[in-house]
C-alpha positions as CSV (number, residue, x, y, z in Angstrom):
1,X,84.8,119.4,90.5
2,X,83.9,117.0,87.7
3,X,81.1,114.7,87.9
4,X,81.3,110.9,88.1
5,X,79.6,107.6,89.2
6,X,80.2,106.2,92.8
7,X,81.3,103.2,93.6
8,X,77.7,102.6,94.5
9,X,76.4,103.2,91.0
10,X,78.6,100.9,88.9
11,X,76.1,98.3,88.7
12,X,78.5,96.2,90.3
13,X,76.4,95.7,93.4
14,X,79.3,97.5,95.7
15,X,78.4,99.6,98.9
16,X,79.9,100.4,102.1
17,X,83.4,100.5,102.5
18,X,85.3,99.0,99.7
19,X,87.0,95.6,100.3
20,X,89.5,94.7,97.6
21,X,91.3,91.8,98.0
22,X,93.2,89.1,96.3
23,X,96.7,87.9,96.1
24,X,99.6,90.3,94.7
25,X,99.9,88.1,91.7
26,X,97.9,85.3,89.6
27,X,100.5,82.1,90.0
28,X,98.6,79.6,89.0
29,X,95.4,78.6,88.8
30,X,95.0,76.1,91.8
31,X,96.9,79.1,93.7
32,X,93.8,81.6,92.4
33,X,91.6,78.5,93.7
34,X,93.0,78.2,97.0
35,X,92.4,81.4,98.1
36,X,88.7,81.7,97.3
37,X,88.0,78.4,98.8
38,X,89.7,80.3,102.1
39,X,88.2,83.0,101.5
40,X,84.7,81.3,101.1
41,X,85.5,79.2,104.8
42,X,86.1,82.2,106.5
43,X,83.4,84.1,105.4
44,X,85.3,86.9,103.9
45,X,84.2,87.3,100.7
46,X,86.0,90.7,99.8
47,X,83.8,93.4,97.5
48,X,86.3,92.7,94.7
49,X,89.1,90.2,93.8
50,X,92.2,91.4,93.0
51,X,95.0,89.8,91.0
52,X,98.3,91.4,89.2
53,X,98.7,90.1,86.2
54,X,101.1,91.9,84.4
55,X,103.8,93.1,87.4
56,X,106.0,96.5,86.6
57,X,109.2,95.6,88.5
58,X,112.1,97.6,89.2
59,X,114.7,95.6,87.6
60,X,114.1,92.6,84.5
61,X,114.7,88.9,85.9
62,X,111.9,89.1,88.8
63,X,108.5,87.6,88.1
64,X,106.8,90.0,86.0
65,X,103.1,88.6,86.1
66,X,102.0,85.4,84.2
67,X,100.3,87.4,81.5
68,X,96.8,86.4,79.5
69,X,96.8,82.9,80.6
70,X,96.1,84.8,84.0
71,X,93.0,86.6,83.1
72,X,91.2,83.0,81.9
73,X,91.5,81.6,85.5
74,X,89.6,84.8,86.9
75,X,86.4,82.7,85.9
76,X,87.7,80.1,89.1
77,X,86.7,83.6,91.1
78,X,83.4,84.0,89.6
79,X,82.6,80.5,90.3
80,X,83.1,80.8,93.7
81,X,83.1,83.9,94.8
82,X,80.5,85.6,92.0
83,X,82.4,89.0,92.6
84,X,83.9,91.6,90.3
85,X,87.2,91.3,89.6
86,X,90.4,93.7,88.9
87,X,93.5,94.2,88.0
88,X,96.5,96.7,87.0
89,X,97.1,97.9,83.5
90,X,100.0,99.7,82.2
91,X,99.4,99.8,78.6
92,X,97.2,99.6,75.4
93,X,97.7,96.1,75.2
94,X,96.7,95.4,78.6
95,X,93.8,97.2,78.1
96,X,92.6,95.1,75.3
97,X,93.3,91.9,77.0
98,X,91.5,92.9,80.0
99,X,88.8,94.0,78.1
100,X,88.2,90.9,76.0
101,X,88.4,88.8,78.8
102,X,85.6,90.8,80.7
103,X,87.6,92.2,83.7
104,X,85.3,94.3,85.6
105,X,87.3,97.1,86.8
106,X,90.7,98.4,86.1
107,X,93.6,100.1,88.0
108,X,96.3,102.2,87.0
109,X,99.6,101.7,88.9
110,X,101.5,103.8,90.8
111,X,104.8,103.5,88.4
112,X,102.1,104.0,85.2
113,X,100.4,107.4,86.4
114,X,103.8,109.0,86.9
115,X,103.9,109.3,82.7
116,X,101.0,111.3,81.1
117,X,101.6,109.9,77.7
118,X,100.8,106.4,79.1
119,X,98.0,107.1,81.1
120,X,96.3,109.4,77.6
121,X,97.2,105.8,75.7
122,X,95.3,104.0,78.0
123,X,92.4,106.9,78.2
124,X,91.9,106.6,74.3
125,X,92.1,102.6,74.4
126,X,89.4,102.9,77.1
127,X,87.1,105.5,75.0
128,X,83.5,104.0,74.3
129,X,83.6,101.9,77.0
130,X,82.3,101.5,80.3
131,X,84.5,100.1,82.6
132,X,85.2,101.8,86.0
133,X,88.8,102.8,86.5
134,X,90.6,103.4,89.6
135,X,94.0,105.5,89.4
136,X,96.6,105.0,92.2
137,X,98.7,107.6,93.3
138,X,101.9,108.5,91.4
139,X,105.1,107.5,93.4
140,X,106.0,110.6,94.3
141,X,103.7,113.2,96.3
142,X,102.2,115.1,93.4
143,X,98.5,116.2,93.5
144,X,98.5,117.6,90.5
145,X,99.7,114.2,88.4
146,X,96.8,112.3,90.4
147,X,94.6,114.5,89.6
148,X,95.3,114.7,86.1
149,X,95.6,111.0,85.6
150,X,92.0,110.6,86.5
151,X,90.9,114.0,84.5
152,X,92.5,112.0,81.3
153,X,90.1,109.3,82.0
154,X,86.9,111.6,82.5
155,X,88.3,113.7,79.4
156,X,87.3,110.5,76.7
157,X,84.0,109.6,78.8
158,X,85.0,107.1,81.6
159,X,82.5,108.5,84.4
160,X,83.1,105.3,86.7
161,X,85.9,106.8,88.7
162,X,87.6,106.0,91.9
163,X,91.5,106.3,93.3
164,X,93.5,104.4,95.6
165,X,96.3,105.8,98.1
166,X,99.1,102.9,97.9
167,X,101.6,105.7,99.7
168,X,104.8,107.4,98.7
169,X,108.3,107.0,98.0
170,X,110.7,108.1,100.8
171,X,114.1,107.1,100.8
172,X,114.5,108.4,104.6
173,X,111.3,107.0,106.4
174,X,112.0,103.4,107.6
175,X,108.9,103.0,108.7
176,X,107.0,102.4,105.4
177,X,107.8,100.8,102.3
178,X,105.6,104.0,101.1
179,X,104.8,106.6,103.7
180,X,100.9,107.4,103.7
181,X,101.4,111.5,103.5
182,X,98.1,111.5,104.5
183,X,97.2,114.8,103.7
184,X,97.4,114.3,99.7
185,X,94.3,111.7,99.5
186,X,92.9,114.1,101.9
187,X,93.3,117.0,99.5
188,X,92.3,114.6,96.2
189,X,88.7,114.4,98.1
190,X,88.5,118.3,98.6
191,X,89.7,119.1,95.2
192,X,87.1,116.5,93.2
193,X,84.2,116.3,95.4
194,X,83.0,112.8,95.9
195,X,86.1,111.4,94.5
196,X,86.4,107.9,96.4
197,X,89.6,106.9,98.0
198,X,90.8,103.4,98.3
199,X,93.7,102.9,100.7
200,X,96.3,100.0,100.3
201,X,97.9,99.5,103.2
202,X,99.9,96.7,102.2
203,X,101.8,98.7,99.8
204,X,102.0,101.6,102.5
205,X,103.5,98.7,105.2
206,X,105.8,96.4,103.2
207,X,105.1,93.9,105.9
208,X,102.4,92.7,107.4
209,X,102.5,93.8,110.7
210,X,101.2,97.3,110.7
211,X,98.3,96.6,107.9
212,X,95.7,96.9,110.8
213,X,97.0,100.2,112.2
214,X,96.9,101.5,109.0
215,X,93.8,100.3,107.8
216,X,92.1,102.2,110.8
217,X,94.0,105.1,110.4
218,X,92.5,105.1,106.9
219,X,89.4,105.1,107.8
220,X,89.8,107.8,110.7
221,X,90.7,110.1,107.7
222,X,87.6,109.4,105.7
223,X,88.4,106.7,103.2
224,X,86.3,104.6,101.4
225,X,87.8,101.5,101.3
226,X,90.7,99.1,101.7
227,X,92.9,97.1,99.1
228,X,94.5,94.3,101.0
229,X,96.8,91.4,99.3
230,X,95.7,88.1,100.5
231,X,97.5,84.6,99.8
232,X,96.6,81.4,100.7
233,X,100.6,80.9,101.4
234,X,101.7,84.2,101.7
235,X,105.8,83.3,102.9
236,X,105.9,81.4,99.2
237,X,104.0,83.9,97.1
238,X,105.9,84.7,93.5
239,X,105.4,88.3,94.9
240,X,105.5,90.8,97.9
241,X,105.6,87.8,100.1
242,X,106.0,90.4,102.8
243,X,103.1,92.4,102.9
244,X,100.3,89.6,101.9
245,X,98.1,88.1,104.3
246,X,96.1,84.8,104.5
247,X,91.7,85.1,104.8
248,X,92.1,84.0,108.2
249,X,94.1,87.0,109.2
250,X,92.5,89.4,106.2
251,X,89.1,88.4,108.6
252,X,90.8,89.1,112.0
253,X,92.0,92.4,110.5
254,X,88.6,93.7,109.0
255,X,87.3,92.4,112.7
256,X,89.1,94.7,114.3
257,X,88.7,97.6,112.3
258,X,86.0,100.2,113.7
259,X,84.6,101.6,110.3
260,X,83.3,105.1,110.7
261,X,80.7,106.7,108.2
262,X,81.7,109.7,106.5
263,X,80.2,112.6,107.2
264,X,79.8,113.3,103.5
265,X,77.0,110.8,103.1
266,X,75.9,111.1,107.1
267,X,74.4,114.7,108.4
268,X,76.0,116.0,111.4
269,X,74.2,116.4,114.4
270,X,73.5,119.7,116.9
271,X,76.9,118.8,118.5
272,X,78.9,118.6,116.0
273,X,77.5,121.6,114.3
274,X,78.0,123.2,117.5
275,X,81.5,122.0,117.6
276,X,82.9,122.8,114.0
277,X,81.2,126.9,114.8
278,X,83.7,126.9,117.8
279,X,86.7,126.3,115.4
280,X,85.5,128.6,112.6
281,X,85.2,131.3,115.2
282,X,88.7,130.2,116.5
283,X,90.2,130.2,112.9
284,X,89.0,133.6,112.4
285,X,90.8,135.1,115.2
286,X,94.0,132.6,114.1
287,X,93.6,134.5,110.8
288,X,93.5,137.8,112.4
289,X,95.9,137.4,114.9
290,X,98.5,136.1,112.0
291,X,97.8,139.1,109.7
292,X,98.8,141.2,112.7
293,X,101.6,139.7,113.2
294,X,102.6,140.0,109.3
295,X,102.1,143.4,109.9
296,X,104.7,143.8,112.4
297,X,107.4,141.6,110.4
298,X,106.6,143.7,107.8
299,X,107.7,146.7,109.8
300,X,110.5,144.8,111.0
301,X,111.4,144.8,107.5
302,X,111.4,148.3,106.9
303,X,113.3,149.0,109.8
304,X,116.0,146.6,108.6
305,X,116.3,148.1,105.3
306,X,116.6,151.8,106.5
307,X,119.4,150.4,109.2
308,X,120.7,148.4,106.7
309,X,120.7,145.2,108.5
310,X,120.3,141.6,107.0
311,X,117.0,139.9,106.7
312,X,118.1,136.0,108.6
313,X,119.7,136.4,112.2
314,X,120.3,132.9,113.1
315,X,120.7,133.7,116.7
316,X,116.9,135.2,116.6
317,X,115.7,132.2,115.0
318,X,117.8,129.4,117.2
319,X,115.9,131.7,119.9
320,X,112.1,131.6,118.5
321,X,112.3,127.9,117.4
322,X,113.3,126.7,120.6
323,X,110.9,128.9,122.9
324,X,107.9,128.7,120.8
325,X,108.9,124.7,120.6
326,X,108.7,123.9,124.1
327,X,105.6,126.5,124.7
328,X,103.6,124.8,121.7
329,X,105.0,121.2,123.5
330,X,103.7,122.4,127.1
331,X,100.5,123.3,125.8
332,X,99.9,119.5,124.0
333,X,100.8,120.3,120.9
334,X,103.7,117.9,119.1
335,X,107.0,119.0,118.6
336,X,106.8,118.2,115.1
337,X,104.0,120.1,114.6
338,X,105.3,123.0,116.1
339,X,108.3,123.2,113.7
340,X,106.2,122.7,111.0
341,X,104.2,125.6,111.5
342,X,106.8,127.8,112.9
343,X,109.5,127.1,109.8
344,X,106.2,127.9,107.6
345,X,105.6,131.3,109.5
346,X,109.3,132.1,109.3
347,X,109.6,131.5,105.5
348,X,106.6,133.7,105.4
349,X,108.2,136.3,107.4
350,X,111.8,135.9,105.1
351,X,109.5,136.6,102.1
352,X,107.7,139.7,103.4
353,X,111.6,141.5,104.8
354,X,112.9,140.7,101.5
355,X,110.7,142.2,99.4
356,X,111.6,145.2,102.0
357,X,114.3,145.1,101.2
358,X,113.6,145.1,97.5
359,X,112.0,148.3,97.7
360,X,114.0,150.0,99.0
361,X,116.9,148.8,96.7
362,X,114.3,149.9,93.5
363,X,113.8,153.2,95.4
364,X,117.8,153.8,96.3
365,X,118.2,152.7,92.3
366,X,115.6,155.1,91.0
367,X,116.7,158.1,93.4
């Protein structure tokens, strides 16, 4: 789509898989301490540290970061860690804060990249400069507000680009704080080639239980890296005690995790090749064999408009629903799945009967 820098060419020594991590807040400075001495005994020194210091919270009266004084113990990092370190920015004035105490990479929250006018402010606080920006997702599944987020940012010359998948509000999954949806980072990387994707599955879980499972499943779609909140005391932390983790158990998950390449920077071999000209083959005759059947609803529709008969028959549907269903189910294919695809055909179908119908109402009107 647009060019940009990698990850790999920030001059911020980062390669691989991405490992961000860091406690959900700055508390204090012994706290910021603490955790890099952990971090430093178990031998998990992240690719980044990351520390809110200025929280957006839902309602006033919970701790809404500690603010500038926050930003001068990021040196305790350096000193121990000698990695690049983050943080969250939601307006001009976090910009300039960030900037003049030498933070090396920004992100823009979730709640921040919802409103276009703040995310331009930041763009034109940022323009002239250098710094690599990541964008998280907005909180609601929109592609297009992603997308334009981190378009803002290339618009005024930030080339240093990345994004990171924190997860959607859903009021009616229980499962997640944010469900993943993984099909929208999925689309971000088809629609701006080489886009990087972070994922945080600690904002996806809520809890930590779960951060592992999602962390692989992350990386089983093609992501680039992992954000994961660590805390020395996790159960006390100021802030989403839930979902942070301690370095001993951030190093048992990255342990566990089986970390894939990506075929983008991999070639794939004879097999594969072999493999993926199967399913093109297949999803030509899919394509065919749906245009066909197109062309029979559309006849369908004709004949409904010349016998005057509605275009939904619930009976009919009750009937297709549940057969293909349990076929599609019999055949290993998820029951989910199956509505999916066969409410998507059937809306399809609806669309093509009515504008049937349509016709034949202009030509009735024009007779």
């Amino acid at each position: 789509m647009k060019d940009h820098l990698r990850t790999s060419e920030w001059g911020l020594g980062l390669k691989g898989h991405i490992i961000i991590a860091g406690p959900c807040s700055a508390e204090t400075p012994e706290q910021v301490e603490k955790v890099c001495i952990e971090m430093k005994e178990q031998n998990v020194i992240p690719s980044m540290f990351r520390a809110g210091i200025w929280k957006p919270r839902t309602r006033p009266g919970s701790f809404e970061g500690i603010g500038e004084d926050g930003l001068k113990w990021m040196e305790i990092v350096r000193n121990h860690l000698n990695i690049p370190i983050t943080t969250e920015v939601g307006n001009t004035a976090h910009v300039e804060l960030a900037l003049k105490h030498k933070v090396d990479v920004l992100w823009i929250g979730a709640r921040t990249t919802v409103n276009p006018f703040a995310v331009q402010e930041i763009a034109e606080a940022l323009r002239g400069t250098d710094i690599p920006v990541m964008v998280k997702n907005p909180m609601n599944p929109d592609l297009q507000l992603w997308l334009g987020a981190l378009e803002r940012l290339h618009a005024v010359g930030i080339d240093k680009l990345a994004a990171i998948h924190r997860g959607f509000s859903d009021s009616y999954d229980k499962r997640f704080r944010n469900k993943p949806n993984w099909s929208m980072p999925i689309h971000l990387k088809r629609e701006w080639k080489g886009m990087e994707v972070i994922n945080d599955p600690s904002h996806i879980v809520g809890k930590r239980d779960g951060i592992l499972e999602v962390s692989q499943r992350a990386i089983n779609f093609g992501l680039d890296g992992l954000m994961i909140e660590t805390h020395h005391d996790p159960d006390n932390a100021w802030s989403d005690a839930k979902q942070q983790v301690t370095p001993a158990q951030l190093k048992e998950i990255l342990s566990k995790i089986d970390f894939k390449s990506s075929l983008e920077s991999e070639k794939p071999g004879e097999k594969l090749n072999d493999l993926r000209t199967a399913v093109d083959h297949l999803d030509d005759q899919l394509i065919d064999l749906l245009s066909e059947r197109f062309s029979i609803i559309d006849q369908i529709g004709a004949h409904k408009r010349e016998h005057k008969l509605t275009v939904f028959q619930s009976d009919r549907w009750k009937q297709v629903m549940d057969s293909r269903t349990d076929k599609g189910v019999n055949k290993g294919l998820s029951e989910k799945f199956m509505k999916e695809l066969l409410f998507t055909i059937h809306e399809e179908s609806v669309k093509r009967q009515e504008k049937q119908l349509r016709s034949g109402d202009a030509i009735n009107k024009n007779a």
